[in-house]
C-alpha positions, 0 to 999 in steps of 0.5 A: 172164744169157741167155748164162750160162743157155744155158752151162749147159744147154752143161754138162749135155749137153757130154759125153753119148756120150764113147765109147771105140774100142780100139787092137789087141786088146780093152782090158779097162778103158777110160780115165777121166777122173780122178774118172770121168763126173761129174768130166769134166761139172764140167771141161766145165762150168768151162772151155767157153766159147761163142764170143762170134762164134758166140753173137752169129751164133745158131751152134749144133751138135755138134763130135765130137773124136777124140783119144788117151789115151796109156798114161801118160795124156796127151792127144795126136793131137786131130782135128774128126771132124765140124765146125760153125764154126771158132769152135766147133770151135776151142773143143772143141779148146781144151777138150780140149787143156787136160785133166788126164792121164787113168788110161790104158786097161789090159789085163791089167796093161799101160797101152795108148793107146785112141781116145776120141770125145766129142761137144761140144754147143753149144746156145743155150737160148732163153727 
């Protein structure tokens, strides 16, 4: 129950700051997430499991992912931009490898590929 608790307190600040970089010039509607902001918080909370190692060990901290929306929507080119555990780190990769395809980023009418940020907090809530 204890876990569970702190899973979702997990959930509720998993995906506070995603942020958008833009490739080339100014990307007049960044990428979503499909049913935007709100849905992209049920992902989170429905698929980011701690790490039973890292839960057991008390490890705790923010993975930042870099990764790409390509212009057809996938998800590609996945990077640690700043680590905590191999365990943690390992569980944001899995996260958003296993997203759904995005609505790309538009310019004009033409989908481009744009860099997004998201940070990954894993905090175990104490009671």
């Amino acid at each position: 129950m204890k876990k569970q608790l702190s899973l979702i307190f997990l959930f509720l600040f998993a995906f506070s700051g995603l942020h958008c970089s833009l490739i080339g010039p100014q990307t007049e509607i960044p990428p979503q997430f499909p049913g935007g902001e709100t849905q992209l918080g049920e992902y989170i909370g429905l698929n980011l499991r701690y790490p039973d190692a890292a839960y057991q060990a008390g490890t705790e901290g923010t993975v930042i992912i870099e990764f790409y929306v390509e212009n057809n929507g996938n998800i590609g080119n996945i990077t640690i931009k700043q680590g905590v555990s191999p365990e943690l780190d390992e569980e944001a990769i899995k996260l958003i490898q296993n997203m759904p395809t995005w609505i790309p980023g538009m310019r004009g009418r033409t989908k481009v590929r744009s860099r997004m940020t998201l940070p990954v907090n894993f905090t175990i809530k104490r009671v």
